[in-house]
C-alpha atoms as one frame of an Amber mdcrd trajectory, in Angstrom:
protein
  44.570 252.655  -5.331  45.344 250.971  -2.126  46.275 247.879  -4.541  48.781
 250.074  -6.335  50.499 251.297  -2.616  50.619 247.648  -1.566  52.625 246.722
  -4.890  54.807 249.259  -3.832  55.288 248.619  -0.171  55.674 244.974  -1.662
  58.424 245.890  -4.122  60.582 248.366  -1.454  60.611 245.630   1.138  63.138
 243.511  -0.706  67.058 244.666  -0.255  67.618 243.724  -3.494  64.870 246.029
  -5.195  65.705 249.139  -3.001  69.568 248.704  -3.999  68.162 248.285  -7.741
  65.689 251.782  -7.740  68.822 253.756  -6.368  70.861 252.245  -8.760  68.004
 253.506 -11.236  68.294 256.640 -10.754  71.683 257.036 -10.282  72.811 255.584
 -13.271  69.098 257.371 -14.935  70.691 260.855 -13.953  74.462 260.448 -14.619
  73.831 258.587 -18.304  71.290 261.488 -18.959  73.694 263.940 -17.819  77.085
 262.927 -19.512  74.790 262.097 -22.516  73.687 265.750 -23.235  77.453 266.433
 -24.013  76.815 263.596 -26.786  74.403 264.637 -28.214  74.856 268.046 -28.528
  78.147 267.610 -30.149  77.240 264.372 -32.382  78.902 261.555 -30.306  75.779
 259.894 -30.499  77.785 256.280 -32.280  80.527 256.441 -29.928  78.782 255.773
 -26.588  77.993 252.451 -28.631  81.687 252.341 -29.556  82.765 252.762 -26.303
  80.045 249.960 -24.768  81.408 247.497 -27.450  85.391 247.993 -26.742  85.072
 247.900 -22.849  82.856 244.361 -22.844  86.010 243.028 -24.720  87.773 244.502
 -21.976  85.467 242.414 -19.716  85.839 238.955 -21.356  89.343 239.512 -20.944
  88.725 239.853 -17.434  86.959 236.755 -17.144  89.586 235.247 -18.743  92.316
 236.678 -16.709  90.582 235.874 -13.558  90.802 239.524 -12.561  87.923 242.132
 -11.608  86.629 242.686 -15.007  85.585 246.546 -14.873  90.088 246.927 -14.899
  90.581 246.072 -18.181  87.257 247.015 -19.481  87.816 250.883 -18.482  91.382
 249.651 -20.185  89.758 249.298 -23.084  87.547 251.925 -23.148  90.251 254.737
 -22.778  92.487 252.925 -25.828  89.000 253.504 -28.357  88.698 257.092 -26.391
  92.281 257.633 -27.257  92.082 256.330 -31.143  89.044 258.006 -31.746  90.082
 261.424 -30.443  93.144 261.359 -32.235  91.790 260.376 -35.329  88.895 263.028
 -35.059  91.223 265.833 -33.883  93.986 265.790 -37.007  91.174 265.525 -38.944
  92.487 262.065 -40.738  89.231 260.296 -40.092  85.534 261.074 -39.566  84.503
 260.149 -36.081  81.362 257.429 -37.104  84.588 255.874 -39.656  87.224 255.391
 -36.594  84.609 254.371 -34.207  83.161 251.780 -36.382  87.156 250.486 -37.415
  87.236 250.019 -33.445  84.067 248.743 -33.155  84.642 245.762 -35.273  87.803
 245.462 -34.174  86.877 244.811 -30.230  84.021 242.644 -30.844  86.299 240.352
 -32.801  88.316 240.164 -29.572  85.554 239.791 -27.478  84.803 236.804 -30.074
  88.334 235.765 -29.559  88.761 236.067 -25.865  85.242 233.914 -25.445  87.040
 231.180 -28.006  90.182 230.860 -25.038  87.858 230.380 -22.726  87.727 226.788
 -21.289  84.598 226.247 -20.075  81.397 228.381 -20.151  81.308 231.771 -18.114
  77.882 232.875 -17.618  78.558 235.875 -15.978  79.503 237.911 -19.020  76.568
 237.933 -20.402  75.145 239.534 -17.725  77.478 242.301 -18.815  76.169 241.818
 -22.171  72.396 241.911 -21.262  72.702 243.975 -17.883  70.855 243.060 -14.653
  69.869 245.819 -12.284  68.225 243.424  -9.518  72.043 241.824  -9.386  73.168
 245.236  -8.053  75.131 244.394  -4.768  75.245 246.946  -2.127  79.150 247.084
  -3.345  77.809 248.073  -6.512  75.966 250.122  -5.506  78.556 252.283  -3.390
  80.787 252.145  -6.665  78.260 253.934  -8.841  77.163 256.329  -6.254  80.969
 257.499  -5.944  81.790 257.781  -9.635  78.775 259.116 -10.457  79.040 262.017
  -7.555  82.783 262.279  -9.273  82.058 262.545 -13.062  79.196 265.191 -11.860
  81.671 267.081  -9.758  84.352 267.624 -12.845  81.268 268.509 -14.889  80.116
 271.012 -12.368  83.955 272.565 -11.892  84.172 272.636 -16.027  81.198 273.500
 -16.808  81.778 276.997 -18.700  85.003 275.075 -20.385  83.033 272.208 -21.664
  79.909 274.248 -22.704  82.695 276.464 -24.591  84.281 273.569 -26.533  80.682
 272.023 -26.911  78.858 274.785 -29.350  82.548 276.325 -30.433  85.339 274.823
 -30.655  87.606 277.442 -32.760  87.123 279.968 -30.789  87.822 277.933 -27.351
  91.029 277.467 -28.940  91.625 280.861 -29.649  90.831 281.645 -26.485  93.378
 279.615 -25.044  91.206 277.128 -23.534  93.536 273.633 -23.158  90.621 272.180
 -26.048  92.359 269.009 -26.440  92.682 268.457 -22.737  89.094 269.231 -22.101
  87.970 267.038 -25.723  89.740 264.315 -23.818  88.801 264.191 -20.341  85.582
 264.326 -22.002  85.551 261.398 -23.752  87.526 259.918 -20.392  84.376 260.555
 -18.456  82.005 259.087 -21.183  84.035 255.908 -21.089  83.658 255.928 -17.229
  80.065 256.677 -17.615  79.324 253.446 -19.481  81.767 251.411 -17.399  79.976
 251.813 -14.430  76.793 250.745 -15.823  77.577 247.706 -17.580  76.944 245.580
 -15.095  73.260 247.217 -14.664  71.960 247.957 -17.781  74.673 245.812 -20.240
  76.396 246.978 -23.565  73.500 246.119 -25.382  71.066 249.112 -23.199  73.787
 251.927 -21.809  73.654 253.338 -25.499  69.758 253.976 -25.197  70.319 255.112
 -21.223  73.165 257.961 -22.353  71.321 258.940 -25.594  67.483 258.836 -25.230
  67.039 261.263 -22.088  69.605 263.627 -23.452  67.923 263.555 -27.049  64.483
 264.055 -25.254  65.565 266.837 -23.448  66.875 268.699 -26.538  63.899 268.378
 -28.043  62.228 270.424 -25.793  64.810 273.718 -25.701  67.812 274.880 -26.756
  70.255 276.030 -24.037  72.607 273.649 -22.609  71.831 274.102 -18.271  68.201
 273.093 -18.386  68.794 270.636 -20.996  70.747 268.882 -18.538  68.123 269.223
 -15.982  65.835 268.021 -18.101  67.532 264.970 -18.978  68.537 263.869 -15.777
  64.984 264.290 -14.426  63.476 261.857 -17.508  66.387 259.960 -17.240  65.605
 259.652 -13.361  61.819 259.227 -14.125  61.905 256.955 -17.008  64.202 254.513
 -15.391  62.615 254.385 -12.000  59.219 253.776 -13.998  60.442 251.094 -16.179
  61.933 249.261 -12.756  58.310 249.439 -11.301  56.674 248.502 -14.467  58.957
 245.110 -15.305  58.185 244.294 -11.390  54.651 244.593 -11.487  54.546 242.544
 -15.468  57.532 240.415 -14.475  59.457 241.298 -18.017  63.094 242.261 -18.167
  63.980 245.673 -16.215  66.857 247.336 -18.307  64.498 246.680 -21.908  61.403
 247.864 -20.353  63.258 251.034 -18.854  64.482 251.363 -22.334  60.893 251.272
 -23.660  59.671 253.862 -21.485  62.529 256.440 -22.099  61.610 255.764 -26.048
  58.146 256.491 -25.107  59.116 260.044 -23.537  61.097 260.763 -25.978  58.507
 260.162 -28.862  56.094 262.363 -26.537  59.019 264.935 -26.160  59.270 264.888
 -30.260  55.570 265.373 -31.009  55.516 268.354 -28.349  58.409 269.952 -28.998
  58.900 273.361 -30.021  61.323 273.044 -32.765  59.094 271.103 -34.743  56.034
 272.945 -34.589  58.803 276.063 -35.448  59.498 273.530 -38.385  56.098 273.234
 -39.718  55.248 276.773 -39.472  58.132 278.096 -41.434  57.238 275.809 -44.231
């Protein structure tokens, strides 16, 4: 006991770690949050989407010599945009346009990387994420965007739980649905953005989904889904921090680990699919 306090005391008594845990849970609540809206209306690919488009926004920045979240929110908003427009008229199935964009933004990653000349380590620590790199900076950043994305989501909330389960009749309502569809998919994009740089493209897809797909395992209305997901989100991420401290393996896959973990418990507890089993 008094060994596992004294790993603790240990681990809070570097800067570096505390800045990391906030950033942790932070980042655990606000992906787990935003990612409920994904989930529940089958925007699962395009948080990957969006991941893959804004790291070619970040070579770019690297390449430019500019701060490289600019053009990677850039980027992000131009795949938000084609995506949304394609989905709306109905031209294209969402997983189709996403995956056009996709490939398409990788390839100029690919390209960007190739004008490069000489090596640039720092992107992929985009790529791969780094938590214990979070500067108090940072960590400032994500604690304001993150208190504003949760803000519009708390003003909204009856609008975008409205467009979320019904679309049609939002519309007929005379809600402003493509507004609201947007600024949606706005928010996502700034959702992933700000945790590029501690969790990487390769993670924020697992950080935005898993919690949120946890949660709705476990019930069926939206408000404590959200709860629910923030708190695992929260809880798994803190715990996969403490755990990759105390075994000395990477932080953002073992946080990943852990939030597959709860949500495999989540799935073999879960209501709906003992409902399944008995109806059958």
């Amino acid at each position: 006991m008094n060994n596992g306090f004294s790993i603790i005391s240990d681990l809070f008594a570097f800067a570096f770690m505390q800045r990391a845990f906030a950033a942790s849970v932070l980042l655990g609540i606000l992906c787990s949050v935003i990612g409920v809206f994904v989930v529940v209306k089958g925007f699962s690919f395009i948080g990957a989407g969006i991941a893959h488009a804004s790291f070619a926004g970040v070579v770019l920045g690297f390449l430019l010599g500019i701060n490289p979240m600019i053009p990677a929110f850039a980027f992000s908003l131009l795949m938000v945009f084609f995506v949304g427009a394609a989905t709306r008229r109905g031209e294209l199935k969402p997983d189709i346009s996403i995956g056009i964009f996709f490939a398409f933004t990788m390839a100029l990653a690919v390209f960007f990387i190739g004008l490069m000349k000489q090596y640039q380590p720092g992107i992929y620590g985009y790529l791969f994420g780094n938590i214990l790199s979070v500067t108090p900076s940072d960590l400032w950043l994500t604690a304001g965007i993150s208190v504003f994305i949760l803000a519009v989501i708390s003003l909204l909330y009856k609008e975008l739980q409205f467009i979320t389960f019904d679309q049609e009749m939002a519309e007929a309502s005379g809600l402003p649905v493509a507004f609201l569809h947007y600024l949606l998919l706005a928010l996502i994009s700034l959702t992933v953005v700000v945790s590029l740089k501690a969790v990487g493209v390769i993670l924020v897809f697992a950080l935005i989904v898993t919690p949120a797909a946890s949660a709705y395992q476990l019930v069926h209305r939206l408000t404590p889904m959200i709860f629910i997901s923030a708190a695992i989100g929260a809880a798994g991420s803190t715990a996969g921090l403490l755990l990759s401290y105390v075994w000395d393996v990477p932080s953002g896959a073992t946080i990943v680990s852990v939030l597959t973990l709860i949500f495999l418990l989540c799935l073999w507890l879960s209501p709906k699919r003992r409902h399944c089993k008995c109806g059958v």
